[in-house]
C-alpha positions in Angstrom: -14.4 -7.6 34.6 -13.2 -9.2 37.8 -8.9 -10.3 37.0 -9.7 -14.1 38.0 -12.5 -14.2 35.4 -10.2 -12.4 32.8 -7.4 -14.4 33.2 -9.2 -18.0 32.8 -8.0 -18.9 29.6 -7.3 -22.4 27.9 -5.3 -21.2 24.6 -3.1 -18.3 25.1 -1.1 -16.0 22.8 1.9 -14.4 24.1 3.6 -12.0 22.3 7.1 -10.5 22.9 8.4 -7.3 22.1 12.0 -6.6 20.7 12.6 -3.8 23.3 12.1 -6.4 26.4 13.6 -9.0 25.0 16.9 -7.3 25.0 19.1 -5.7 27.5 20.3 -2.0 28.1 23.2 -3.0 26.0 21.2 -4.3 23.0 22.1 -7.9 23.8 19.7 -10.4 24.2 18.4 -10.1 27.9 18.9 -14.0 28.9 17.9 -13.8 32.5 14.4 -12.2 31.3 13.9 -14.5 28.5 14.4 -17.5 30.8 11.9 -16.2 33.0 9.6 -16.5 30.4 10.1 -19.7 29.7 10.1 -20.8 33.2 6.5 -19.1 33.4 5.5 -20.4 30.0 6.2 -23.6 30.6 4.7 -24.0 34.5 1.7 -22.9 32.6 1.8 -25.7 29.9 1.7 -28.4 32.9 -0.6 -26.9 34.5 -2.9 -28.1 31.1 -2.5 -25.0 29.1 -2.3 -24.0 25.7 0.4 -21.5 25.0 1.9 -20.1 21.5 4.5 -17.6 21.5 4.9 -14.9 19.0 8.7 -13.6 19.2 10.7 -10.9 18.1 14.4 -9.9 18.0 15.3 -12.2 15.1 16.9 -8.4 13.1 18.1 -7.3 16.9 20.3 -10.2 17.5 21.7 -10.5 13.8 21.8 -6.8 13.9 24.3 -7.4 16.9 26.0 -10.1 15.8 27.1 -8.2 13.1 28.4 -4.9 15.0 26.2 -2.5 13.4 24.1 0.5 14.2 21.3 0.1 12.0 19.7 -1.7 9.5 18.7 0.4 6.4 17.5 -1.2 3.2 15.5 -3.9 3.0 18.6 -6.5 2.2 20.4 -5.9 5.4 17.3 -6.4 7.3 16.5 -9.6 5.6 20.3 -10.5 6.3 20.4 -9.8 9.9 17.3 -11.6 10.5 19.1 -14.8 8.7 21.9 -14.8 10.9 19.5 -13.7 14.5 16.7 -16.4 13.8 19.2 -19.1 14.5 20.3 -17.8 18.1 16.8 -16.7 18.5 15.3 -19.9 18.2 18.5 -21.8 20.0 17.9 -19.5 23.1 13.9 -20.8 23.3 14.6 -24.7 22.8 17.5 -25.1 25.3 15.0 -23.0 27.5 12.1 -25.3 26.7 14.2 -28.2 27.2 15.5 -27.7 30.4 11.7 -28.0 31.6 11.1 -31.2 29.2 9.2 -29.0 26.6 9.6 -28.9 22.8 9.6 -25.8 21.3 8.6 -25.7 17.4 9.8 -22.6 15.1 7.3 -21.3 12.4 8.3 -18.3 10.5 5.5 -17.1 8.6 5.0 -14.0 5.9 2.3 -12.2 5.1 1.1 -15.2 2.0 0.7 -17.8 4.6 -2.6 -15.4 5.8 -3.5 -14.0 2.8 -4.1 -17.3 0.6 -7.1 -19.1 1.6 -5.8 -22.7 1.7 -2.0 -22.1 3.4 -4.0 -20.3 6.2 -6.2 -23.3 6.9 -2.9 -25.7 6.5 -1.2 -23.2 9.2 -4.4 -24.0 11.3 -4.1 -27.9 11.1 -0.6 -27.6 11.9 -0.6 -25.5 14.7 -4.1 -27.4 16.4 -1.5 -30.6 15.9 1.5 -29.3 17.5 -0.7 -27.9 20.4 -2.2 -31.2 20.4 1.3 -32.9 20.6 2.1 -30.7 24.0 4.2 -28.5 22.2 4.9 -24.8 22.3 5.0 -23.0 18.6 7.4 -20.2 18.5 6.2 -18.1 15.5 7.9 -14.9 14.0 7.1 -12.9 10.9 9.8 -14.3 8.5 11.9 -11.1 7.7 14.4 -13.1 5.3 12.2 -13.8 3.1 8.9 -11.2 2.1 7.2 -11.8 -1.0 6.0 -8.2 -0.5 9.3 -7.0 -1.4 9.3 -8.4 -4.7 5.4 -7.6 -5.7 5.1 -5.4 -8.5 2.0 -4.6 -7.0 3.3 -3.7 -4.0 3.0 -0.4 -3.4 -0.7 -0.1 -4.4 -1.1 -2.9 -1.4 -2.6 -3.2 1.9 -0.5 -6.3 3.7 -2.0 -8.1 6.5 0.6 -7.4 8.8 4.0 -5.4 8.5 4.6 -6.1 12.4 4.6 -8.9 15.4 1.6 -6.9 16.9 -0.7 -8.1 14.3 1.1 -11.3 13.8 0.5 -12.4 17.0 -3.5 -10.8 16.9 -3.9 -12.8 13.8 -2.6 -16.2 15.5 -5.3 -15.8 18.0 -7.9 -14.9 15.8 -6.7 -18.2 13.6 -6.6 -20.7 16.7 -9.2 -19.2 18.3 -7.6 -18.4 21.4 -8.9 -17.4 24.8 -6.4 -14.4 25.6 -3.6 -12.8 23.8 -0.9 -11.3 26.1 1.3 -8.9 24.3 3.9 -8.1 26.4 5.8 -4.5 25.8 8.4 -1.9 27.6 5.0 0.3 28.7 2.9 -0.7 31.4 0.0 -0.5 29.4 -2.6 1.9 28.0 -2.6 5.4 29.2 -5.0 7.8 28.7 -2.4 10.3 27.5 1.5 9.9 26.5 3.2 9.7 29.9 6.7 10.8 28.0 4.4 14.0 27.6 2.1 14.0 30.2 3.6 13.1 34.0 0.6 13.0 35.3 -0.4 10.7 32.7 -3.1 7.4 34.7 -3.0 4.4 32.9 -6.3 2.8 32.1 -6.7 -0.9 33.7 -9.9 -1.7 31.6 -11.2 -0.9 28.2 -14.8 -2.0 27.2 -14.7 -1.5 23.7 -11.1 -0.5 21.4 -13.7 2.6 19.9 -11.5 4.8 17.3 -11.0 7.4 20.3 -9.1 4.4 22.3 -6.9 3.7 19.1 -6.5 7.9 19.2 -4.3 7.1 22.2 -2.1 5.1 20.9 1.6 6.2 19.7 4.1 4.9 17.5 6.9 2.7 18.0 9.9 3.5 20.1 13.6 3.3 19.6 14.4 -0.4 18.1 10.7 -1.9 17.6 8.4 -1.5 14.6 5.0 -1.9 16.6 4.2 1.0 19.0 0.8 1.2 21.2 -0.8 2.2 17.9 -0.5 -1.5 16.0 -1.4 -3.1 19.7 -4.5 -1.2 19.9 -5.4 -2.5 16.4 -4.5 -5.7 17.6 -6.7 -5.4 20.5 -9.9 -4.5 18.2 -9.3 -7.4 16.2 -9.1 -10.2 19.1 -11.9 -8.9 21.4 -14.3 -8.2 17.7 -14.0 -12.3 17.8 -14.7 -12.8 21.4 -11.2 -12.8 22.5 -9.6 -10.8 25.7 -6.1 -8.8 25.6 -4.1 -7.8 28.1 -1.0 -5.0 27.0 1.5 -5.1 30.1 5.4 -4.4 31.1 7.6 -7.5 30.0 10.3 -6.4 32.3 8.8 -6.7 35.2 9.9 -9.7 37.1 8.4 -13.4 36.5 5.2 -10.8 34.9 3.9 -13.8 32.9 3.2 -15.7 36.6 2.4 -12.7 38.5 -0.2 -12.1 35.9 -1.9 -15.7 36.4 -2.1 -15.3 40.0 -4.6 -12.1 39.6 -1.9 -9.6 39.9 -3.7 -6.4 38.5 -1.2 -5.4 35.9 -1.4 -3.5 32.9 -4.4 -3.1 30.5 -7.5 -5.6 30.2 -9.2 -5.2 26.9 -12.7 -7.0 27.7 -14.1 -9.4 24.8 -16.9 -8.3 22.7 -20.3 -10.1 21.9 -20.2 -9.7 17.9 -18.4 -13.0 17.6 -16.8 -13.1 13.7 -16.7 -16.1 11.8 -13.7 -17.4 11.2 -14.3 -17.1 7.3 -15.4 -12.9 8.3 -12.3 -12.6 10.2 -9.7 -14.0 7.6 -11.9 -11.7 5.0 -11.6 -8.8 7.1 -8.3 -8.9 8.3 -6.0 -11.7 7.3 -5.7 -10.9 3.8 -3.6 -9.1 1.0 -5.6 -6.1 -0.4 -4.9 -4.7 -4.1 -8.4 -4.1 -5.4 -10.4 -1.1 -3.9 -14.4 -0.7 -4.8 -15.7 2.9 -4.3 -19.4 3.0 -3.7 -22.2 5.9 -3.3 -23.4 6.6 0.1 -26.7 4.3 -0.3 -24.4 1.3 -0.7 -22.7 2.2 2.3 -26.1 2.7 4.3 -27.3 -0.9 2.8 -24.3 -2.8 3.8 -23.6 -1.4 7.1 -26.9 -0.7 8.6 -29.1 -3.8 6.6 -26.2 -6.1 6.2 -27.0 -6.3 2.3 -25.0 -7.5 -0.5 -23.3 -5.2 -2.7 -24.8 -4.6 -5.9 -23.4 -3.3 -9.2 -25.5 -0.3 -8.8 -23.8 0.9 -6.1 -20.2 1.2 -7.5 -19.2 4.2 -8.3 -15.4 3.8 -9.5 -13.5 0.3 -9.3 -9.5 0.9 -8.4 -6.9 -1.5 -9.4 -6.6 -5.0 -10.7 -8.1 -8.1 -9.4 -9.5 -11.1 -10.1 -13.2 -12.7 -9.6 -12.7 -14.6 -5.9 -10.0 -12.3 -4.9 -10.7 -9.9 -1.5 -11.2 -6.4 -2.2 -11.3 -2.5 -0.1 -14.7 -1.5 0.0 -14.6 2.1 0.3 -16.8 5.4 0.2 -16.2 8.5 -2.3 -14.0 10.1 0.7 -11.9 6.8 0.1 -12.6 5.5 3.7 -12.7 2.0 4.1 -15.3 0.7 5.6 -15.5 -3.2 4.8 -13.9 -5.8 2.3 -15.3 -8.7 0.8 -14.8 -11.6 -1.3 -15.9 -10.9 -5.4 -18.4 -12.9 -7.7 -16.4 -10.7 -10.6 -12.9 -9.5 -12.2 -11.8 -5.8 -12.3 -12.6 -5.4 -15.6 -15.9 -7.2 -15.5 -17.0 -4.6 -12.5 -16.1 -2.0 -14.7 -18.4 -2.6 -17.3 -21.3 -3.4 -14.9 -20.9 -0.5 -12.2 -23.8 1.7 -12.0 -26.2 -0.9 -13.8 -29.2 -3.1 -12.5 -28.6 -6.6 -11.8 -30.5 -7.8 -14.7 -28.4 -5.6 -17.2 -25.3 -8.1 -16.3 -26.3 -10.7 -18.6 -26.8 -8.8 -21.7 -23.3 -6.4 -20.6 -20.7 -9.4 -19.9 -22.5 -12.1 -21.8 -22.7 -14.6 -18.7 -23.9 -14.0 -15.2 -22.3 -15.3 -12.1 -24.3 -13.6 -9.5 -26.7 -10.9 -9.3 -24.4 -9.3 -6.7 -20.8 -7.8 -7.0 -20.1 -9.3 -3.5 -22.4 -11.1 -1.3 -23.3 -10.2 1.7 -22.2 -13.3 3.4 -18.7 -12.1 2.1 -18.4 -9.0 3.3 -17.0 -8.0 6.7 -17.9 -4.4 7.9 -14.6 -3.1 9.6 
């Protein structure tokens, strides 16, 4: 895709990584974060729609404090306590210089994973875009409802990293491109710390699972990597989205890329076009349950787009209730889709392996002839 036509873009994502946010010292790097703003906000008055997706909030409080790490789940949530404050002070007195208002939102992974706070979030962040303002989200680390689940282990969260976060924000608002800046120039077709004659690849089609084979994990001081950007990439373009993966410390990169620079990696939008109900299905929710079915369920829902029928389950994993989302997976435990169910875990037990018209006279009522319909199912 030509740059000029990849870069047109209305509402635009842009996601910061801890690593360039900070300086060789671990201090917050406030030449390079100014820079950003100064981009950011020449963008916003040039009639733009820009949300930011930050991190750093653990980095500065980890700093703050003089320490070298921060094991256990308490002194991360602490640090981020005290580094959300000066994180957030350091992007409105930026914001304000250029006559901009900069709104915090600190999210966790509930405010996707429940149907109605993830349309709330929606209103609110349409209005505040709508007001000329610029959100600044980060994943609330203080406070993580995951942490205190009993259920937690046997769950699949939405997101664990800004990566995702900041793919999920786009795929909520609809945005045009999501810009996730990094320390790496972009995608290469091998690990250039391995490889020195490593090329990086300018364009991607299609994030296929060999693409997401390239990716690596995080490095010293982030908890993303090229891995959880990859799956962030698959998630934007699948709703007709475009990413671009670049170096955050190069100089003024946010206006360099907006005058058709070619820099880092363009991941080109596909035609499939989600919903917005598929995509919150697919990959904005909390997963406990987990159906197993046979291999002609599989074929049936992703080859004729069918709904799942009782028939089909073979094994029914954990608890859940009816209108919950649930893994759909086959016998080798790969998951293949999710959906939204018409029954409770203990009411698919008792049905699985039956005809539809045996649900009546097993459960006593009826609510559908299918365990999940197919207009709530979203193949991965």
């Amino acid at each position: 895709m030509d740059r000029e036509k990849f870069i047109e873009a209305k509402r635009i994502v842009i996601k910061f990584g801890t690593n360039i946010l900070r300086g060789d010292d671990g201090t917050v790097s406030l030449p390079r974060v100014f820079s950003f703003i100064e981009d950011i906000s020449h963008l916003v008055k040039s009639g733009k729609e820009v949300i930011v997706v930050t991190s750093g909030a653990v980095g500065l409080g980890r700093k703050r404090l003089r320490l070298e790490g921060t094991e256990g789940t308490a002194l991360k949530q602490a640090c981020a306590a005290i580094g959300q404050g000066k994180l957030m002070s350091i992007y409105e007195s930026g914001f304000d210089s250029y006559g901009l208002i900069a709104a915090q939102i600190l999210l966790t992974e509930d405010d996707f994973g429940i149907r109605t706070r993830y349309l709330s979030l929606r209103t609110t962040l349409n209005k505040l875009l709508e007001l000329g303002t610029v959100p600044v989200i980060n994943q609330n680390d203080t406070v993580s409802t995951i942490e205190v689940s009993p259920s937690a282990a046997q769950m699949q969260v939405c997101f664990t990293d800004n990566d995702k976060l900041s793919a999920l924000v786009a795929s909520e608002l609809d945005a045009d491109l999501l810009i996730i800046l990094s320390d790496v120039d972009g995608l290469y077709d091998s690990n250039p710390k391995e490889n020195p004659d490593a090329k990086i690849i300018k364009e991607v089609d299609e994030v296929t699972d060999d693409i997401c084979a390239l990716g690596t994990d995080a490095s010293d001081g982030g908890r993303g990597g090229m891995r959880t950007k990859l799956k962030a990439a698959r998630l934007v373009t699948r709703f007709g989205g475009k990413v671009l993966i670049a170096n955050g410390k190069i100089p003024y990169v946010i206006k360099k890329i907006f005058n058709g620079e070619e820099l880092g990696t363009m991941f080109l939008p596909q035609t499939e076009g989600l919903s917005d109900k598929k995509r919150w299905i697919g990959y904005a929710t909390n997963i406990i349950g987990k159906l197993v079915v046979n291999n002609g369920a599989k074929k049936a829902l992703v080859e004729k787009t069918k709904s799942l029928l009782p028939i089909g389950v073979v094994d029914v994993i954990n608890t859940f209730s009816k209108g919950d989302v649930v893994s759909i997976v086959d016998e080798e435990d790969n998951e293949f889709a999710r959906g939204i169910v018409n029954y409770d875990s203990e009411s698919c037990k008792k049905v699985m392996g039956c005809h539809s018209k045996d649900i009546i006279n097993i459960l006593n009522f009826k609510n559908y002839d299918a365990i999940i319909t197919r207009d709530n199912i979203t193949i991965l």
